[in-house]
DOMI-128150 format. One line per 4 residues: their letters; for each residue x, y, z of C-alpha. Coordinates in steps of 0.2 Angstrom, whole numbers, plus 5000, padded with zeros to 4 digits. Each point is the difference from the previous one (the first is absolute). Layout:
N
a) X,Y,Z; ...
This chain:
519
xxxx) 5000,5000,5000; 5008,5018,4996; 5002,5014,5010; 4984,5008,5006
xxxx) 5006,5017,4995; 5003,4996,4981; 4980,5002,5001; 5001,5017,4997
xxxx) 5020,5003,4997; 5005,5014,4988; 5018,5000,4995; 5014,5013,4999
xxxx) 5016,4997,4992; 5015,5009,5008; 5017,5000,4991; 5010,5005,5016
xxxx) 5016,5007,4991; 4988,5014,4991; 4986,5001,5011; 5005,5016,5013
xxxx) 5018,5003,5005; 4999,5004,5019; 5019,5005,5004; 5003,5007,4984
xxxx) 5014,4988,4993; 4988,4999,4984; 4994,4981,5005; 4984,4999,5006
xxxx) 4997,4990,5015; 4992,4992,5015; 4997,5017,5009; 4994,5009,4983
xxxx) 4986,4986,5000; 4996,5000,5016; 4997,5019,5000; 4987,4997,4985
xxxx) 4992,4985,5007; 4987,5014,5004; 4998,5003,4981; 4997,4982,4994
xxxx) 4984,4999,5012; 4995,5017,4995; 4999,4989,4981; 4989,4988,5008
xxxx) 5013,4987,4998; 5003,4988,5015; 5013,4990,4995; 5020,5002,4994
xxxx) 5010,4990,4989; 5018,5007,5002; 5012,4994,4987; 5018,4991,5007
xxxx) 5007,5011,5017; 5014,4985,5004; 5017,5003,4999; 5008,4998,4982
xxxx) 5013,5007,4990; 4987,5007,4988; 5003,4992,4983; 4982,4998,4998
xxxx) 4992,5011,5011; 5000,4991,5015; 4993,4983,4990; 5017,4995,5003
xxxx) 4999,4996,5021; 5018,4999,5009; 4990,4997,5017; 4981,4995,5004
xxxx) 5003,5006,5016; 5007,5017,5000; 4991,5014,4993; 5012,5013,4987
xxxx) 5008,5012,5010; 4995,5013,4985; 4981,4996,5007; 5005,5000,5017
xxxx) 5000,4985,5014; 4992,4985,5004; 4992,5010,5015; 4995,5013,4988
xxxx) 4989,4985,4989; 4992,4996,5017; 4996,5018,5003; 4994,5001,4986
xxxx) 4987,4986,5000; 4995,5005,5018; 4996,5019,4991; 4989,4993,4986
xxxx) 4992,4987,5010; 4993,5016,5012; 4991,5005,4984; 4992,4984,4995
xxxx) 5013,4997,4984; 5010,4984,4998; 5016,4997,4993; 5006,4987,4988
xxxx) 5019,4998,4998; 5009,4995,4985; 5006,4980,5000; 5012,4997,4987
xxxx) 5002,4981,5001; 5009,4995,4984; 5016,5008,5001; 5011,5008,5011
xxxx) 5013,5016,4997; 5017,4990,4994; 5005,5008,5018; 4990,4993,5009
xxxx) 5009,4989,5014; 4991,4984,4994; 5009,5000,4985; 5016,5006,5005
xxxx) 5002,4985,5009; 4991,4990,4986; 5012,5005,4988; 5015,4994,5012
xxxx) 5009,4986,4993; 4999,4993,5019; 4983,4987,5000; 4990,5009,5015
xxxx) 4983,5003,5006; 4994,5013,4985; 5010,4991,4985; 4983,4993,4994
xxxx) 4990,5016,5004; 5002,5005,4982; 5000,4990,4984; 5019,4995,4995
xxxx) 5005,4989,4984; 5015,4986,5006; 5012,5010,4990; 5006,5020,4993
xxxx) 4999,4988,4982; 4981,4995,5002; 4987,5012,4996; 4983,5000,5007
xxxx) 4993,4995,4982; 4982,5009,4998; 5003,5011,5014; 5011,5016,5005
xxxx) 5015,4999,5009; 5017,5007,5005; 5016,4991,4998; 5018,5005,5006
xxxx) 4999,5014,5011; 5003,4991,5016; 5012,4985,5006; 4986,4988,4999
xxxx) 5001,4988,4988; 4982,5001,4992; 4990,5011,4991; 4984,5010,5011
xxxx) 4983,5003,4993; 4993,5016,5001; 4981,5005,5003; 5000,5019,4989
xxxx) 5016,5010,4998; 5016,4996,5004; 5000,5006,5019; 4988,4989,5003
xxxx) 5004,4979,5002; 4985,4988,5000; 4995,4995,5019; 5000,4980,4999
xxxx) 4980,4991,5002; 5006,4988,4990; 4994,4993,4982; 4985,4992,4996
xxxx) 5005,4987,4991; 5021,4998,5003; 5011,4993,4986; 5016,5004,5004
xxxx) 5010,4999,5015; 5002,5018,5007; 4980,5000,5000; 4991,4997,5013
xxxx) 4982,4993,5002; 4988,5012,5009; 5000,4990,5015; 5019,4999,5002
xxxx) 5010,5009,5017; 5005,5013,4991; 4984,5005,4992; 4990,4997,5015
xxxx) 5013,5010,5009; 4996,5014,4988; 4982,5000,5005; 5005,5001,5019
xxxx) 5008,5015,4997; 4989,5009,4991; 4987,4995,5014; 5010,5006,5012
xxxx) 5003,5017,4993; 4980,5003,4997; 4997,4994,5020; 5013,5012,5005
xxxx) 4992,5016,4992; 4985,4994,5004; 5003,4998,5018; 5007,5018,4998
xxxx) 4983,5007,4993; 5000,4996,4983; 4980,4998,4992; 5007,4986,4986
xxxx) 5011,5003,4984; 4999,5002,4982; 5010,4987,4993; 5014,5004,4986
xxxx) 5000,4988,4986; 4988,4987,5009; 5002,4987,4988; 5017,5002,4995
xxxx) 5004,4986,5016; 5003,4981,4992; 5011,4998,4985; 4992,4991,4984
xxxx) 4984,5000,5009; 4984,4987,4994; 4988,5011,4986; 4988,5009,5015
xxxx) 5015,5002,5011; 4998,4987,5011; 5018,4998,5009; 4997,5020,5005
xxxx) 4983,4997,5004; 5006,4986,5014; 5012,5011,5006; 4991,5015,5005
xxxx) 4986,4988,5006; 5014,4996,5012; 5003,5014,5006; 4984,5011,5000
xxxx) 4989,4986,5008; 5008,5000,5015; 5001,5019,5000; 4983,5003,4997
xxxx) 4994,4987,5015; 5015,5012,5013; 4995,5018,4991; 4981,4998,4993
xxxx) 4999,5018,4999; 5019,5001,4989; 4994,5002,4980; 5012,4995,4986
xxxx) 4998,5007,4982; 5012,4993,4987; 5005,5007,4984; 4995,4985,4990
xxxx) 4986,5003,4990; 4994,4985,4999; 4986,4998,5013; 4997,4983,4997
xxxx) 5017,4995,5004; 5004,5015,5013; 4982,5000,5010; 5001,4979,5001
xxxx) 5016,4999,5011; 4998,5014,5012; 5000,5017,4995; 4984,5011,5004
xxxx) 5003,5013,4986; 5009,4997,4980; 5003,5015,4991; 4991,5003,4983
xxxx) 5018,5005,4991; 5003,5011,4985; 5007,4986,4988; 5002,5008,4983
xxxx) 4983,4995,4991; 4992,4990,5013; 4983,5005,5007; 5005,5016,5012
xxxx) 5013,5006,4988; 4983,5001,4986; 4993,5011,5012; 5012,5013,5004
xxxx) 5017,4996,4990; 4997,4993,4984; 5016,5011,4991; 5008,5002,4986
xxxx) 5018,5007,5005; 5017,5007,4993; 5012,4986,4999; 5007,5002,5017
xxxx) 4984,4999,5010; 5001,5016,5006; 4990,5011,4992; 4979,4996,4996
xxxx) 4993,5004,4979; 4984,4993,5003; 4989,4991,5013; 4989,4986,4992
xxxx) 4993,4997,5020; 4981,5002,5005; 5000,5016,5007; 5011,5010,4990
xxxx) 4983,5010,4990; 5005,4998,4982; 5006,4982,5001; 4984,4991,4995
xxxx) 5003,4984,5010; 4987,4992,5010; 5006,4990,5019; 4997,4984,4991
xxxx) 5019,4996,5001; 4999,5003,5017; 4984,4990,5007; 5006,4985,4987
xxxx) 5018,5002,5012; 4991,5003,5016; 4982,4991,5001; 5007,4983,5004
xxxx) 5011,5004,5010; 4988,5008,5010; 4990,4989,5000; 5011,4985,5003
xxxx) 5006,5009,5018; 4985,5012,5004; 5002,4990,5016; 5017,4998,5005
xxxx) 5006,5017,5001; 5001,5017,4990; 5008,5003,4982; 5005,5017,5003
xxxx) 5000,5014,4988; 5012,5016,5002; 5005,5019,4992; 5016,4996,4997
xxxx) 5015,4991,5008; 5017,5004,5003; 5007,4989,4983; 4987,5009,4988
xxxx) 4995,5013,4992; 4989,5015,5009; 4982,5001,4992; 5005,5016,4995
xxxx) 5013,4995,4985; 4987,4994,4990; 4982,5008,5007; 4993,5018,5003
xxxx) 4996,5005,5017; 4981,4997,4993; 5005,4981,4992; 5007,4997,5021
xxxx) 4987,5004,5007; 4989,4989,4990; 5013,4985,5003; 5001,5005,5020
xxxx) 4980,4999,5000; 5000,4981,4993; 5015,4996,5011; 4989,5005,5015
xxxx) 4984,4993,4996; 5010,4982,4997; 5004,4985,5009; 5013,4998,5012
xxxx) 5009,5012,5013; 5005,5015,4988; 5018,5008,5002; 5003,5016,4995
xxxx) 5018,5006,4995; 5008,5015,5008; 4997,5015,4990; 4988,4994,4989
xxxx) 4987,5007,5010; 5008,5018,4995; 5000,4993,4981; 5020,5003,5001
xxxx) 5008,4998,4984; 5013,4986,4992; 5013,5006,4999; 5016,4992,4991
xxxx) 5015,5002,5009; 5017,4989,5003; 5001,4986,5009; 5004,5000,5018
xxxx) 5003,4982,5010; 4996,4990,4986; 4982,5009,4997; 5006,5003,4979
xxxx) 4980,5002,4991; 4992,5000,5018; 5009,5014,5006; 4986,5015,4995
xxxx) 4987,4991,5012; 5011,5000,5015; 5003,5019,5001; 4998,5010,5015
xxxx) 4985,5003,5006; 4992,5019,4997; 4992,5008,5018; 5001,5018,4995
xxxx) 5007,5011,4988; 5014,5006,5010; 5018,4994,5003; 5003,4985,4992
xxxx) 4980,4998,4998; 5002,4994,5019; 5007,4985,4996; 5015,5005,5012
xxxx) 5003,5016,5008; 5021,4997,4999; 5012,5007,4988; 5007,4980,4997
xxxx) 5000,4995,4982; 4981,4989,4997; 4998,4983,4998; 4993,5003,4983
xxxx) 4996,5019,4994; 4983,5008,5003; 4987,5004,4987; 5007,5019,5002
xxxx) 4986,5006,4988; 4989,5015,5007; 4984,4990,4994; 5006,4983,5009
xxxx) 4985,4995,5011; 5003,4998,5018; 4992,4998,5016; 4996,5014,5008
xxxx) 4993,5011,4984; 4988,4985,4997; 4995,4999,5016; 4991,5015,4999
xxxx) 4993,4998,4983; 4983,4990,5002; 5004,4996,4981; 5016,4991,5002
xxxx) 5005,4983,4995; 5007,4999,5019; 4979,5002,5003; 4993,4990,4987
xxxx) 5010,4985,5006; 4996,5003,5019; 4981,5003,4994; 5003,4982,4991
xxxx) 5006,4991,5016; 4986,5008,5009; 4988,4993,4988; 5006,4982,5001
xxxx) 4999,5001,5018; 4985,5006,5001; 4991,4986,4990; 5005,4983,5007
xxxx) 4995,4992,4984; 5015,5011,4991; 5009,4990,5013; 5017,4991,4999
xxxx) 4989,4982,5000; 4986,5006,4995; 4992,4990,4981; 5006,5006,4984
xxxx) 4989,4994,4982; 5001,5005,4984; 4986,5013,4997; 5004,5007,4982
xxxx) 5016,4996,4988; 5000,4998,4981; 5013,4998,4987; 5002,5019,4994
xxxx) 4990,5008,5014; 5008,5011,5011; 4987,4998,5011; 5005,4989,5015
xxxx) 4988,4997,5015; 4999,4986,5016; 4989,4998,5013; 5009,5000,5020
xxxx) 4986,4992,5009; 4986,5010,4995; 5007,5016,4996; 5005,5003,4981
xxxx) 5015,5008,4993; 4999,5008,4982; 5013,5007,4991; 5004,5010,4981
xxxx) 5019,5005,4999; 4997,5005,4984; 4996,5014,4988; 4981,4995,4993
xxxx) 4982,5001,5013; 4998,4982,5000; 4982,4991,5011; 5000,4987,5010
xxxx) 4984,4989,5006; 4997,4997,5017; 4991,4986,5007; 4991,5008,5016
xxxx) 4998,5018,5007; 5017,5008,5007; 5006,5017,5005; 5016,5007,4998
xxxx) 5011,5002,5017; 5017,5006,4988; 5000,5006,4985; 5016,5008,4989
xxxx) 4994,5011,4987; 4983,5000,4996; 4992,4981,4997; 4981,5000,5004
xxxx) 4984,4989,5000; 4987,5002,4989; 4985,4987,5004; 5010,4983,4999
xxxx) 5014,5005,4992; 5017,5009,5004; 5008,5013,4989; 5018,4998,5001
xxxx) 5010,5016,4993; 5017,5001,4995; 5011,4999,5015; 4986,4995,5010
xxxx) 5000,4988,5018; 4986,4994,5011; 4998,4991,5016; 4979,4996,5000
xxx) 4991,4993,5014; 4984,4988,5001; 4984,5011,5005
């Protein structure tokens, strides 16, 4: 059984390193959040994910951890963390921490002594060939940059060597069945590490790479799947009130060994990316010519792309947790590369009238801008959405109030948005999206388990509509008045633009949204 709170949880997604800078060395960190722990209820959100805090030596933002147990002394102390939960929980907001189980950082003291070529306790804790002259055919590895005589796998870049769970199916020697010592050593330490934050005030973990765990895995990821039941059983008998969301995005593997929550990922042309992200971009990925998704206005599509990737999936695990839909992330693109402030807040009214636990990304609730800028720790294509947050339209927007080089630069245009002017426009996106959350929290059948069906969705219509319990949601993100037939009396409890009822059928402008009730 989940967490009772995922009932009505609403996600915010902090990027610590650009999030507020509290002692002006141009890093944000643990202090900076805890002073605007005040702003993310004023959202209406009750809940934090907070990407990696633990010490690392940076080569992919923190995604690369040295120690599980020690927080980055550029955020602060482990005392700090706990303050930190102690602060958030005095407002009613949870906080996920961010488990990257697959790899550690190449300097991590697990693999400094794995890579000895003394046999000891953590020799098996990563995957090693028997010798520098053997590759690990099908897989990416390392060979020659220590004494051991063996090649290493790695999980993602070069910094970051494949934690050992063992291979579903082993055929060579140096691989270990999933059950082995080592592997099930693997699993004990990676246990161990989410009891102890846990213990320390920790609400659960978004999980890096969740399936990324057993090597060769079976077709439905069966090895990984074994694995985390291991692990998150238990947990979830000691902590009933921990949640675990994993970046899988598969939530008939993900929701069937464990987690509470799987993301609905951007995956270039899968069912999300229709929606929001369906580009066409210069050869480097950096810079958006056209956007083919739902919402942008003069695309023409239609959501079927989307319900024919999403329905069954639904359907499938409606019951065993929440397929969860966000903004943005910290790997993508911000809504804003490739839609109008209008087109967002079309997609942010379908994200909050969905499924699932919604999280929001920071900033996207100002509608700040993509921008394209070099990379920094290993961010390369990602590194426009992780740029500091905008408060005001001072110093540094109010990112950080030192003189210290930033992080990454600010959006130093007059126009950037930012928190305080939108504040005090009734207007603002910063308003529309708090108005959104209000809404969903004020109708329970908008809720995060709440039932989702099919309503209206036709080859070539951009009309797309779904019931949520009883209450229907409508929608035209396109340029042509377009009608729609209802099957009962309803009336309108949200509206954007100007859709209306006319006897037993509803007019649906261009650009137009509704929320309608039963009466």
């Amino acid at each position: 059984m989940s967490a009772s709170w995922l009932k009505d949880a609403v996600f915010y997604e902090i990027y610590p390193q650009t999030f507020r800078d509290s002692d002006g060395d141009g890093i944000g960190d643990l202090q900076g959040i805890i002073e605007k722990l005040p702003y993310v209820k004023s959202l209406g959100c009750n809940a934090i994910w907070m990407n990696p805090c633990f010490d690392s030596p940076f080569k992919d933002g923190g995604y690369d951890v040295r120690d599980y147990y020690k927080v980055a002394p550029r955020y602060g102390t482990n005392e700090d963390l706990v303050r930190l939960f102690d602060e958030a929980h005095k407002l009613g907001i949870k906080i996920l921490l961010d488990l990257v189980p697959g790899h550690t950082s190449e300097e991590n003291a697990w693999f400094v002594q794995s890579r000895e070529p003394q046999k000891n306790e953590y020799s098996s804790r990563y995957i090693w060939t028997t010798s520098t002259f053997e590759g690990a055919q099908g897989l990416p590895f390392i060979a020659g940059e220590y004494d051991r005589n063996g090649c290493y796998v790695l999980n993602y870049f070069k910094c970051q060597p494949a934690l050992n769970y063992g291979f579903y199916e082993p055929k060579q020697v140096w691989q270990d069945a999933i059950d082995a010592p080592a592997p099930m050593a693997t699993r004990q330490a990676m246990a161990d590490v989410i009891r102890f934050w846990l213990d320390k005030g920790a609400d659960g973990f978004r999980v890096d790479m969740a399936d990324s765990l057993v090597k060769f895995d079976g077709p439905n990821k069966e090895g990984t799947q074994q694995v985390w039941r291991s692990i998150l059983m238990p947990i979830h008998e000691e902590y009933p009130e921990a949640a675990f969301v994993s970046e899988w995005n598969k939530p008939t593997q993900a929701l069937n060994c464990g987690f509470d929550m799987d993301f609905f990922l951007e995956w270039r042309g899968n069912g999300y990316s229709t929606m929001m992200r369906d580009f066409d971009e210069t050869p480097d990925g950096e810079v958006i010519t056209a956007n083919g998704g739902y919402f942008a206005k003069n695309s023409g599509s239609d959501a079927i792309r989307f319900l024919n990737d999403y329905v069954d999936k639904y359907e499938e695990t409606k019951d065993k947790g929440l397929y969860c839909f966000i903004t943005c992330n910290h790997d993508m693109l911000r809504p804003t590369a490739g839609l109008t402030e209008d087109e967002c807040r079309m997609a942010y009214a379908w994200i909050y009238t969905m499924p699932g636990a919604p999280f929001l990304y920071f900033g996207d609730e100002l509608g700040m801008i993509h921008r394209v800028l070099p990379t920094k720790e290993g961010s390369y294509r990602r590194t426009g959405a992780r740029a500091p947050m905008q408060w005001h339209s001072g110093k540094n927007k109010g990112f950080s109030d030192g003189d210290a080089k930033l992080y990454l630069p600010v959006d130093d245009r007059d126009c950037a948005p930012n928190v305080a002017d939108q504040e005090a426009d009734p207007d603002s996106m910063l308003n529309f999206v708090k108005g959104l959350i209000a809404l969903r929290k004020a109708y329970p059948e908008l809720g995060n388990y709440s039932p989702f069906s099919v309503y209206s969705a036709e080859p070539g219509s951009r009309i797309f509509a779904y019931k949520r319990g009883t209450m229907l949601v409508a929608m035209n993100p396109g340029t042509e008045r377009l009608e729609l037939a209802l099957d009962g009396a309803y009336e309108a409890v949200y509206t954007i633009g100007q859709p209306a009822i006319q006897d037993t059928t509803l007019i649906l402008p261009e650009q137009s949204f509704v929320v309608l009730k039963t009466v």
